[in-house]
N, C-alpha and C positions, 0 to 999 in steps of 0.2 A: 504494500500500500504506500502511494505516494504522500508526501505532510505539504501542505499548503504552505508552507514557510524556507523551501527546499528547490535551488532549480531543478529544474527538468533535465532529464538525460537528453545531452544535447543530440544522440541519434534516435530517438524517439521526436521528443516535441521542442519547441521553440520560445518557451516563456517561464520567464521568473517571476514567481509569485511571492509577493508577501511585503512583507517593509525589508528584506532582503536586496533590493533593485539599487536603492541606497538614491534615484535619479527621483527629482525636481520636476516639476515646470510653474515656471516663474511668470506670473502676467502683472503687466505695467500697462498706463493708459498714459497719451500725451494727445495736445491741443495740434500735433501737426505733422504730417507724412515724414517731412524730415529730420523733424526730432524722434522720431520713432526710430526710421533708418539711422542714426545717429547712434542713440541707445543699443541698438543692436549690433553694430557694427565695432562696438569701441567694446563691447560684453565677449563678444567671440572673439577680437584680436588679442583680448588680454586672458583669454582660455579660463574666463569664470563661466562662460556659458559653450555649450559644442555646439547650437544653432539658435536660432529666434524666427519666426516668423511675424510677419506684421499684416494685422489686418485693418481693414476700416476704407473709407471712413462708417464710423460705429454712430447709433445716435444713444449719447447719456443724459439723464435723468436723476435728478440727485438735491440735495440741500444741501445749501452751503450757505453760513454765518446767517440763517433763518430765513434763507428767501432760497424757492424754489426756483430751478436752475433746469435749462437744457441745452445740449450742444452736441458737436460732433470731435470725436477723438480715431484715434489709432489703437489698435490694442498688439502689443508685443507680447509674443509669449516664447519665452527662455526657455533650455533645458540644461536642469547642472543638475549636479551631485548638493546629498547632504552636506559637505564639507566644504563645499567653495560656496556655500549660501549666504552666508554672511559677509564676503567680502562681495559679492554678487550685490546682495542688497544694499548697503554701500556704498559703491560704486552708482548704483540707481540711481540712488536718493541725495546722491551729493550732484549729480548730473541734471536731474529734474527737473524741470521749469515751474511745477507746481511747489506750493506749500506745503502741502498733505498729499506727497504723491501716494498713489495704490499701487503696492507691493505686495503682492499674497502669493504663496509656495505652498501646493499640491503634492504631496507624496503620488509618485507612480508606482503602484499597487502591482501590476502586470504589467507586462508588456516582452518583444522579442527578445531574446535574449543576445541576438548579435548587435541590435539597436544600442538596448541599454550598457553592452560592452564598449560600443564605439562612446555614445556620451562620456563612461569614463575614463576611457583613455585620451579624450580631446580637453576635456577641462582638469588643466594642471595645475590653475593657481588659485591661490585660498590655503 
C-alpha cells in the first residue's frame, strides 16, 4: 500500500503527494503589464522563483481606507520552494508599487514529479 505523504515510484506514476513537494506558488497583483513583467523577471533572474506567469488585465474589487474601490490589475503567479519564500517575499514587497501589496503562498499539494524537481533545482537562492 502506497502512504499519501511518499513519492510515487517514478516507473509506475508521476506525482508527489503531500507537503513532501516542498514547491510554492506565489500570487502578486500590480496596477500594470509592466510592472508585473518586471516583478517576474527580476524573481527568476535572481533564482527565488523557476517561472511566473502573468495574467490580466484582471478586474479587482476590494476596500481600501473605507471606500469601495475597483480597477484593473495583473496577476503574477511565482513558483519557488518553501525555503526561498521569504527572500521571494521580500524581494516582492520591497519592489511593489502598492502599500499593502498581496503576497499569498499556496502549498503544492500534488503535482509531476519531474515539474516539481525542475522548480527545485532552478530556484537557488534564499
Amino acid at each position: 500500500m502506497e502512504s499519501v505523504d511518499r513519492p510515487r515510484d517514478r516507473a509506475r506514476g508521476t506525482a508527489l503527494t503531500g507537503a513532501l513537494t516542498g514547491v510554492l506558488t506565489v500570487l502578486t497583483t500590480v496596477d500594470s503589464a509592466e510592472v508585473a513583467r518586471e516583478l517576474a523577471r527580476d524573481a527568476v533572474e535572481a533564482r527565488l522563483a523557476a517561472c511566473a506567469q502573468i495574467s490580466g488585465p484582471v478586474t479587482s474589487v476590494y476596500r481600501w481606507k473605507d471606500e469601495l474601490r475597483s480597477g484593473q490589475e495583473w496577476q503574477v503567479l511565482l513558483k519557488t520552494t518553501e525555503a526561498a519564500y521569504p527572500a521571494l517575499e521580500a524581494a516582492l514587497i520591497a519592489a511593489h508599487p502598492y502599500d499593502t501589496p498581496e503576497v499569498i503562498a499556496t502549498p503544492v499539494v500534488r503535482g509531476s514529479a519531474d515539474y516539481l524537481a525542475w522548480v527545485a533545482a532552478e530556484v537557488t537562492a534564499g
